[in-house]
N, C-alpha and C positions, 0 to 999 in steps of 0.2 A: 238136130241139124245145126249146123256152125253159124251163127250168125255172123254174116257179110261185112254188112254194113259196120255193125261192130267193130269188127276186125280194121274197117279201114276206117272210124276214127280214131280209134286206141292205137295207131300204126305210127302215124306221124308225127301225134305227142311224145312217143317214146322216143323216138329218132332224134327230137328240136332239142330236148335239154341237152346229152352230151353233147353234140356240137356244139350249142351254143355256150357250154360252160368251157368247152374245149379253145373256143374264141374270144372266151373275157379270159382266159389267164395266157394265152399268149400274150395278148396287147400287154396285160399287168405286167406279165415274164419281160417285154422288151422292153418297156417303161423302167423297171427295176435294174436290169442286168447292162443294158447300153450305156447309163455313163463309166462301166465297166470297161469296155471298150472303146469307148470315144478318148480321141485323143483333142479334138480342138473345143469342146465344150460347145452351150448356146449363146453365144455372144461373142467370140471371136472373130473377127471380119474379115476377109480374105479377097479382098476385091475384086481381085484377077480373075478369081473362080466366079464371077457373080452370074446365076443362073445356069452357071454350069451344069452338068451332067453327074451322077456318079462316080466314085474312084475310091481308091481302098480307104483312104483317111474319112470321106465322109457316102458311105452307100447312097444315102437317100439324093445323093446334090448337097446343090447352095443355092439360098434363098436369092434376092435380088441386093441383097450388100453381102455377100458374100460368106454366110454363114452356115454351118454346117445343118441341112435341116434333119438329119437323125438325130442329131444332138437334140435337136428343138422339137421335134416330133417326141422324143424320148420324155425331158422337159415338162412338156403340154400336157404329153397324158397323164405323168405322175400327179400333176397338179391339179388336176382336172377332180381323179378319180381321190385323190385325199380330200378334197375338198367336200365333195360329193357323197363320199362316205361319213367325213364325218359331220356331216349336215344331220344327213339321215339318221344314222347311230344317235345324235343331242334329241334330236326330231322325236324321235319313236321311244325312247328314256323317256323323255319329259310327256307325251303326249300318249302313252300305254298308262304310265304311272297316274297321271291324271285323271284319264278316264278309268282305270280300277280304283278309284278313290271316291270318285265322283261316283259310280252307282252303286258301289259299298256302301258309303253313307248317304246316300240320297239327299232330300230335303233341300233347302236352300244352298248348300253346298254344292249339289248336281245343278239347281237352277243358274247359280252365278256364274259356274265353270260353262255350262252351258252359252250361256249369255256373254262371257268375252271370245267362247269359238268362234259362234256366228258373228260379232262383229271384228276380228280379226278376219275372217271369210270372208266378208262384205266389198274387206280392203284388195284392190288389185294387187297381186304376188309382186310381180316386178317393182310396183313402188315400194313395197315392205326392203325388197333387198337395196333397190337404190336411195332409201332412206338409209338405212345401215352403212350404207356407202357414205354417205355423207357423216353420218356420226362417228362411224371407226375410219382410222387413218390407213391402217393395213386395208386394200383389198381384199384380199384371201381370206382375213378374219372378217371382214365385212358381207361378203359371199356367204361365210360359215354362217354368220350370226342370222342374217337375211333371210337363206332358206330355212333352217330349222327355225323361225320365228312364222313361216310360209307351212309347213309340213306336220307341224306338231297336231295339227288340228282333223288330220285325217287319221291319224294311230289314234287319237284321243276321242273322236266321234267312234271308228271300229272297236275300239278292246274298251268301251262304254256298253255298245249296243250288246256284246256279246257277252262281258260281265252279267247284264241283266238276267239274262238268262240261264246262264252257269252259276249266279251263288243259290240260284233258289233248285238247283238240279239235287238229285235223292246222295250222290256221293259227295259232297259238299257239304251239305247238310248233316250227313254219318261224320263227318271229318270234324264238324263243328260241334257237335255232340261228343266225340272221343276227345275232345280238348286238343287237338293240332289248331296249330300257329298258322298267320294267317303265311309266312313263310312256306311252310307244308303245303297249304291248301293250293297256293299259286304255281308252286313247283309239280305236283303231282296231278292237281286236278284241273288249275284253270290256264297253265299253260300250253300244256300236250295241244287241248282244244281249242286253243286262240294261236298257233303258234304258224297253220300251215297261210291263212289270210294276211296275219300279221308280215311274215316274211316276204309273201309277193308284195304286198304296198309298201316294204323297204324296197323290193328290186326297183319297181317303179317310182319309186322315191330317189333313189339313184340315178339313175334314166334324166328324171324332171330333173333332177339341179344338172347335170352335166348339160343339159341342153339348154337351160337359160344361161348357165355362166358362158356358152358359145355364143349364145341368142346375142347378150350382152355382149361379150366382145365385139361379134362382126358389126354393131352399129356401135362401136366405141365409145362405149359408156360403162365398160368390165376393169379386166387388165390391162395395164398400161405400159407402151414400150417399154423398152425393149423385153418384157418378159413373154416367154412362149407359152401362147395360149391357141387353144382349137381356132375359135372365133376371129380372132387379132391375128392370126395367121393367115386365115382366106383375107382377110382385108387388106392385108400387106402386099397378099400374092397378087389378087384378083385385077390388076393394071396389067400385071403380065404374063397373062391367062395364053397370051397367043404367043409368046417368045416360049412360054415354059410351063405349057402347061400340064405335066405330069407334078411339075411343084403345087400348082394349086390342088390338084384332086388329091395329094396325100393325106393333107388332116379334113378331106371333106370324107377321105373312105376310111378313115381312120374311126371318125366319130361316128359317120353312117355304124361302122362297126360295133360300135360298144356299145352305142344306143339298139340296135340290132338285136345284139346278145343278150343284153339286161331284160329288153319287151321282152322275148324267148323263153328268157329262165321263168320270167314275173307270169306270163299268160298260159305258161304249162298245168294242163293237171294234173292233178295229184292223184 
């Protein structure tokens, strides 16, 4: 007899990922292909139009100095999600790499790596990246450097704990025996099975920096005018929530959204 139950929670998981992978590459697809189309760019002022409405030259409106916010929605996201990714991408490199080093050669070498995770951990995230902020002069490379200085220490606790138990597994072992490189070994036997965990705590990893580098903006301590940002935008708008406010709910549904899609793909099973 069919199991029920079964059926209705394998039903939904199946349904969540195409969608939601269907909704992280449009936002990407408009982020990408709009300044294609854009004719007045994020920083062009058009005062006349300020708060205006829709019209061919700018879909989305115009903010409150009169700037195209497709352009700047377009803008935001790209900014948002290169950032984000490439946090996560240095993050999970550095912090995979360490922790397959670290229970490879165990010993004091596991103990030390150990021992600056947890005090890296200890330290609140947000001051790590607002100290970076203060050291680099670029934002956006101070973002990058922040989160992945924030992030490394969860790839590098997971692909540790599970290393442990994969070099000492019977095919690992056979592979070490037949003289394969530790190349071979990682490719064929210890990736396959670190690879389905590993990739959800990138989606998630993604997720996390897009929403602090917003967190950050909207109490203005991120990006800095005039550049378009998630965050820095509800802040800009949010005075005039009541003249216009379908301007402020775009980059609140925008990032609702991507954050949306990213939990989705990341909380799917496998």
């Amino acid at each position: 007899m069919t199991d029920i139950t079964a059926i209705a929670q394998t039903r939904p998981v199946r349904q969540r990922v195409p969608w939601a992978l269907m909704l992280l590459a449009s936002v990407t697809v408009f982020a990408l292909l709009a300044p294609l189309i854009d004719t007045l760019g994020p920083y062009k002022q058009v005062l006349s139009r300020a708060l205006s409405g829709p019209d061919m030259v700018a879909p989305f409106g115009y903010d409150h100095l009169g700037r195209s916010l497709f352009a700047r929605m377009a803008h935001a996201v790209r900014l948002s999600l290169a950032i984000a990714f490439a946090a996560t991408a240095t993050s999970a490199a550095i912090g995979i790499g360490l922790g397959m080093f670290a229970s490879w050669r165990g010993g004091w070498i596991d103990s030390v790596l150990r021992l600056v995770a947890d005090a890296v951990l200890a330290l609140p995230a947000l001051l790590l990246v607002l100290i970076a902020g203060v050291v680099v002069q670029s934002t956006a490379m101070s973002f990058w450097i922040g989160l992945a200085a924030v992030q490394w220490i969860e790839f590098f606790r997971l692909s540790r704990s599970m290393m442990r138990s994969l070099v000492t597994s019977p095919a690992v072992e056979a592979a070490q025996m037949l003289g394969f490189g530790p190349a071979h070994i990682f490719r064929h036997h210890l990736w396959p099975e670190m690879r389905p965990l590993l990739l959800t705590t990138a989606a998630f990893g993604v997720a996390n920096a897009i929403m602090v580098i917003a967190a950050l903006g909207f109490v203005s301590v991120g990006m800095r005018a005039p550049t378009p940002e998630m965050g820095l935008m509800m802040v800009e708008l949010l005075p005039y929530w009541r003249e216009a406010p379908w301007a402020l709910a775009q980059p609140v549904i925008i990032c609702f959204a991507i954050l949306l899609a990213l939990n989705s793909i990341a909380g799917a099973k496998k």
